[in-house]
C-alpha positions, 0 to 999 in steps of 0.5 A: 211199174207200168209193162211197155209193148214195143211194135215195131214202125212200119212207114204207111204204105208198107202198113197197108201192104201188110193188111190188103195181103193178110185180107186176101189171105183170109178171103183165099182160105174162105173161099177153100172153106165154102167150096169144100162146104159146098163139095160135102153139102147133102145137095151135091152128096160130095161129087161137085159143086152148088152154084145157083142152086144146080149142081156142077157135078164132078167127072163120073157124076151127072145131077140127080134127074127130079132134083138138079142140087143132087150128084148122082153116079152116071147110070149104065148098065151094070151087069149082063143078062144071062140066065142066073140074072133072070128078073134082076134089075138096074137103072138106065136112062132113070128108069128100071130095065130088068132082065128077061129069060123065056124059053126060045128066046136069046135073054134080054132086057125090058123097061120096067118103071119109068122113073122119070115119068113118075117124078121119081129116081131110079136108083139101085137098091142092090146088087139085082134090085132097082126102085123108083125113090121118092126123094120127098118122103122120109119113112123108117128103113126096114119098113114097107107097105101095100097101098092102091095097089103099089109096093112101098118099100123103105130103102136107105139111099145116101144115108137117108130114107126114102119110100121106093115106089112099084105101081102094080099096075093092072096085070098084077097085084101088091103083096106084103111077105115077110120082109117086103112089099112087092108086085106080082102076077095072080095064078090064073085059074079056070073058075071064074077065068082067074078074075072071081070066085066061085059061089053057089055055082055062079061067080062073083067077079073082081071090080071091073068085070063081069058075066059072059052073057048068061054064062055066070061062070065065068068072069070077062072084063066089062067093055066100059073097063076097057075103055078106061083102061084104053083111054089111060096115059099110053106107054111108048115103045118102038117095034121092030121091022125084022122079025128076028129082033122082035125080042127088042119090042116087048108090050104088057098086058092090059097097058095102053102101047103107043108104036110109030109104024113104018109105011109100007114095011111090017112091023113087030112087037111081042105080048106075053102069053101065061096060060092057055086061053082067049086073048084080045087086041085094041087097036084105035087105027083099023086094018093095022093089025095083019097078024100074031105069029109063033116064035117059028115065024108062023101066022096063029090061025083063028085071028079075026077081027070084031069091029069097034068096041061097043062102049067106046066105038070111036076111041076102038075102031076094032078089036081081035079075038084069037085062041093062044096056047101057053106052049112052053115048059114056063110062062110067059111065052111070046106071040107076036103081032105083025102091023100091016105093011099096007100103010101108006105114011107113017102111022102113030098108033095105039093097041092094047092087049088082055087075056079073057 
């Protein structure tokens, strides 16, 4: 006996009714499915929404600043700089600001690495560490290395591994401890003036420096080291124009700093001074250069200048000699330079400062 299936007859129109909604239903529920696809896809890291391949990031979040398909927190300042957090690190502006403690001075913050210019992103590894990562690289968590004179360490940001990168630069060195690659300055020693060693009486000096005229021990760096070092990307900062701020102004050694001067107003930036010694100023704008002064707001005596750069007289029309002293309990302790008053229009201009 053959089973019959008995449906109910639905006149036509009501049978098209009956799939056009069951159709919009399915539509609905796919859509809900690809947007919470897309809410838990690793591009938007679950705080927004993929459309055209950028993301559309939720309340809090704003897109990743190498790679627009990532929602990342909104970067701001997430602790003060007060004593205990001397060298602790955040992300600001995708770059690393740290906070910095020198006796004499109010505590306060300065840029460290800028991510965004190295195609990188800033972001905090812990509570006082930050890093560049190199969202490209995959690595084993845990792992680190020193290579061209840059720290790699491997960090896990959003469940994956990625290389956080610290170019050592040029004042200090990359070295590898325990459990981390990191950056630091060298102690500076009389032989050789912290740049050689010492061998049968006469110095054998590190690559870019050599003999003090027909003094062999000691260590100088070379002028065409300068010039390379001068004719590098320059790093941008802005001075100051009363002299209470210079704290806000900081320059490193041995970096190109790229300032706008004001006209007819000083201005002021502060260098950091680590041990007693001879420290000299580039400059590519001759006469800009007034004064380096004390923490009391006194002129440093014995500043004088000395004409071009010989290797590279164009690019440094003049340069500055003078004698510092490291007079504070610890290092660094801060000069400051005074720009001229006397420039008739504003002035884009650019300096460098290194210790001998």
């Amino acid at each position: 006996m053959k089973t019959r299936i008995f449906l109910p007859k639905f006149s036509k129109p009501l049978f098209q009714c009956i799939v056009m909604a069951a159709f919009m239903g399915a539509l609905i529920v796919a859509q809900g499915c690809e947007e919470d696809d897309d809410k838990t896809a690793a591009e938007c890291s679950g705080h927004g929404h993929l459309h055209d391949g950028v993301c559309h990031c939720d309340n809090g979040y704003t897109n990743g600043p190498v790679n627009p398909a990532v929602c990342r927190p909104a970067q701001k300042q997430s602790f003060e700089c007060v004593a205990v957090r001397d060298g602790w690190e955040q992300c600001l502006d995708n770059k690393v600001q740290y906070c910095h403690i020198v006796e004499g001075m109010e505590p306060h913050f300065h840029w460290g690495a800028d991510c965004a210019a190295l195609g990188y992103a800033c972001v905090e590894v812990s509570e006082s560490e930050a890093a560049c990562l190199d969202e490209s690289t995959t690595c084993t968590a845990g792992t680190f290395k020193c290579e061209n004179n840059t720290a790699y360490n491997c960090v896990t940001d959003e469940g994956h591994s990625h290389w956080a990168i610290d170019p050592c630069g040029t004042a200090k060195h990359c070295h590898e401890e325990a459990a981390e690659a990191h950056c630091e300055e060298e102690e500076h020693s009389g032989e050789c003036g912290g740049h050689g060693h010492l061998h049968d009486n006469a110095c054998h000096c590190d690559a870019g420096y050599g003999h003090n005229g027909a003094d062999t021990t000691s260590c100088v760096i070379n002028p065409e080291s300068i010039c390379t070092l001068f004719g590098g990307t320059p790093h941008q900062h802005s001075v100051v124009t009363a002299f209470a701020e210079f704290e806000n102004a900081h320059a490193d050694l041995y970096e190109p700093i790229e300032v706008a001067l004001p006209a007819n107003t000083s201005s002021y930036i502060h260098f950091p001074v680590t041990h007693n010694g001879e420290y000299v100023i580039f400059v590519d704008t001759a006469g800009s250069v007034e004064a380096v002064m004390h923490r009391n707001e006194t002129d440093v005596t014995g500043l004088s200048a000395a004409g071009a750069n010989g290797m590279c007289s164009t690019e440094i029309p003049e340069h500055y000699h003078l004698e510092l002293a490291m007079d504070g309990e610890a290092a660094p302790v801060p000069y400051v330079i005074r720009f001229s008053n006397q420039l008739a229009t504003a002035t884009t201009m650019r300096f460098m400062v290194v210790d001998k």
